[in-house]
MARBA-430782 format. One record per residue (C-alpha): residue number from 0; residue in three letters; x, y, z. Coordinates in steps of 0.2 Angstrom, whole numbers, plus 5000, padded with zeros to 4 digits. Layout:
N
     i    aa      u      v      w
   NUM   ALA      X      Y      Z
...
***
This chain:
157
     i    aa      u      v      w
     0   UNK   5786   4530   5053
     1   UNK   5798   4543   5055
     2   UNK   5792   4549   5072
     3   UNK   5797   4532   5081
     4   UNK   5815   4539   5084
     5   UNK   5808   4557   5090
     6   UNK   5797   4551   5104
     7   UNK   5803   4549   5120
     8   UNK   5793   4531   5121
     9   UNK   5787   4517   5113
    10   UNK   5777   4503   5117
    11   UNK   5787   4486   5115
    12   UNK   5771   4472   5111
    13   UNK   5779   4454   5111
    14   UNK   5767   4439   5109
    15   UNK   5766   4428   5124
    16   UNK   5765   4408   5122
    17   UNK   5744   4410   5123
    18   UNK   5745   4421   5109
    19   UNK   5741   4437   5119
    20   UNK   5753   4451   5119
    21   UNK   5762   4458   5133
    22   UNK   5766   4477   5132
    23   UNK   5776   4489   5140
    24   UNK   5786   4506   5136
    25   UNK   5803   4508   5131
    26   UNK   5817   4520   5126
    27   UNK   5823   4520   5109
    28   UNK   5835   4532   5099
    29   UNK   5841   4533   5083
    30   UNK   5859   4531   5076
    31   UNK   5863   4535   5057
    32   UNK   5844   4534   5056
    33   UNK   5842   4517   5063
    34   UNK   5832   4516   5079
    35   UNK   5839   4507   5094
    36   UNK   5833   4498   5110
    37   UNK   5839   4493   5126
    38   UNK   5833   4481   5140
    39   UNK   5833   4491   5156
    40   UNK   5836   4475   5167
    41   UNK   5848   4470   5155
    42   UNK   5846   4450   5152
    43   UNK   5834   4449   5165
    44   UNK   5821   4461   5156
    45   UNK   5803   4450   5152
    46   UNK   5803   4457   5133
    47   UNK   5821   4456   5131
    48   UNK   5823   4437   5136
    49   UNK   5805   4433   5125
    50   UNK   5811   4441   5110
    51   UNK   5827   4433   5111
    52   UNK   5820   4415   5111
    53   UNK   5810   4422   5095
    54   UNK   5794   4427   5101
    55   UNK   5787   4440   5088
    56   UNK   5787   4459   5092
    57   UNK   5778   4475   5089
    58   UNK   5781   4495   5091
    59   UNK   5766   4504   5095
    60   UNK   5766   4523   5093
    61   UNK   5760   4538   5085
    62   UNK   5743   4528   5084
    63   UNK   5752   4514   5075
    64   UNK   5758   4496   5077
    65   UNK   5770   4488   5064
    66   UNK   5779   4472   5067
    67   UNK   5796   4472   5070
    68   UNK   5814   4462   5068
    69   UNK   5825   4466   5082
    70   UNK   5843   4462   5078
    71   UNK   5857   4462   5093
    72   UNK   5872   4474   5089
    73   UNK   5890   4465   5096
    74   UNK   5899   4480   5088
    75   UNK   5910   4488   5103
    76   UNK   5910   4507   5093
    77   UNK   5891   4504   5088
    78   UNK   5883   4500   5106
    79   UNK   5894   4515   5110
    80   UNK   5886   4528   5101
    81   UNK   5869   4522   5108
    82   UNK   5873   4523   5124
    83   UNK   5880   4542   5119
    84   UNK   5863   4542   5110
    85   UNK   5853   4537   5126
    86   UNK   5865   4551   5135
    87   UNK   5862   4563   5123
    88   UNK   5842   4559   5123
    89   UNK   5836   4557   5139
    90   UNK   5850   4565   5152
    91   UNK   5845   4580   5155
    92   UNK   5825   4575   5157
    93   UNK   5830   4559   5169
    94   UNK   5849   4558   5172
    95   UNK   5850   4540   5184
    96   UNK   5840   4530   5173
    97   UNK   5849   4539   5156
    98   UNK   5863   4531   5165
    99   UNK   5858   4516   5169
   100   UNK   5850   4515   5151
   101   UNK   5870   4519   5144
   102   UNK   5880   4511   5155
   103   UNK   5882   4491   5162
   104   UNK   5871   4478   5160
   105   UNK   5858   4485   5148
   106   UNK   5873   4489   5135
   107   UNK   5873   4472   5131
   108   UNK   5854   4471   5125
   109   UNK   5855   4483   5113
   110   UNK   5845   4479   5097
   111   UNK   5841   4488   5081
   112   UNK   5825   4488   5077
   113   UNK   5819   4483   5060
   114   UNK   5801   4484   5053
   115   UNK   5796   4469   5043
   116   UNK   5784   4474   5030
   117   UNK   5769   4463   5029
   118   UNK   5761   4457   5011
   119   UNK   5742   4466   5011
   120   UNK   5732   4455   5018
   121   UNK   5744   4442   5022
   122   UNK   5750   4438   5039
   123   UNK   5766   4433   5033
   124   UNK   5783   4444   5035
   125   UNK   5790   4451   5023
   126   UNK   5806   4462   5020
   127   UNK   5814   4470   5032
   128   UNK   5818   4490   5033
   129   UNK   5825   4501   5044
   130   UNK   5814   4510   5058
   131   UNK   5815   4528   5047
   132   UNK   5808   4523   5033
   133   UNK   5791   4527   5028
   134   UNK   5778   4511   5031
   135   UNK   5760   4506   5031
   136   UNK   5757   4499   5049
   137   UNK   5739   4495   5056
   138   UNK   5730   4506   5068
   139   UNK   5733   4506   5086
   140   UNK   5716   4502   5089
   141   UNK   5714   4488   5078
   142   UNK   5719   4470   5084
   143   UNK   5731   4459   5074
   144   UNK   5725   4449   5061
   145   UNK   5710   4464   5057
   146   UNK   5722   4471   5043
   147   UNK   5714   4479   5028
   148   UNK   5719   4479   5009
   149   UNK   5723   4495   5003
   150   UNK   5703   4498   4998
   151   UNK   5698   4497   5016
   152   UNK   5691   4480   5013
   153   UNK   5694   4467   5026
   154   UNK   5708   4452   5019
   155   UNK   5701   4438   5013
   156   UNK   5684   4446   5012
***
């Protein structure tokens, strides 16, 4: 979905321990066409700290939820022209948390964000691609585990 990287949130969804997901919005912004995130606590962040230990994660937004690989960026040059993308992004609208979002402790949670396709009608991962691409996800409104086949029909029905 090429509208991730325009909109001024997403909704980062991370399966908890019971199964049930935890949401909350997010920044992201996009840096040769690949979208990035931040943990605005830094280390501390609930989501950041979950994913890290490899709990799986979903992006809602435009109506959609697609499952999602985040990858940490170490790259110096690269977390520095997110944070100039979180700058350049959100400044002008809210300057002290741009700033925090640019600067310090967050810096070093940055992650790019991948969408893993999913087989129809499978649960399992699949390949990985870059947040710009253009990709089936699953309704907002439909819970995980509800996906359709491309005729509409339920899996395994």
């Amino acid at each position: 979905m090429n509208t991730f990287v325009d909109l001024a949130e997403i909704v980062m969804r991370v399966r908890r321990e019971d199964g049930s997901w935890s949401a909350r919005p997010i920044w992201v912004v996009a840096v040769d066409g690949d979208a990035y995130v931040r943990s605005a606590f830094g280390h501390r962040g609930a989501w950041y700290r979950e994913v890290r230990a490899g709990a799986a994660a979903e992006i809602e937004a435009a109506g959609m939820i697609l499952p999602v690989r985040l990858e940490p960026v170490s790259d110096p040059a690269l977390v520095q022209r997110v944070s100039d993308g979180y700058r350049a992004k959100y400044a002008l609208s809210w300057p002290g948390p741009a700033e925090t979002m640019a600067a310090g402790e967050a810096c070093a949670t940055t992650m790019r964000v991948l969408v893993v396709s999913r087989a129809i009608g499978e649960g399992r991962p699949g390949t990985s691609h870059a947040i710009g691409e253009d990709l089936p996800g699953r309704p907002a409104d439909r819970p995980p585990g509800e996906e359709r086949s491309l005729s509409g029909s339920r899996a395994g029905s």
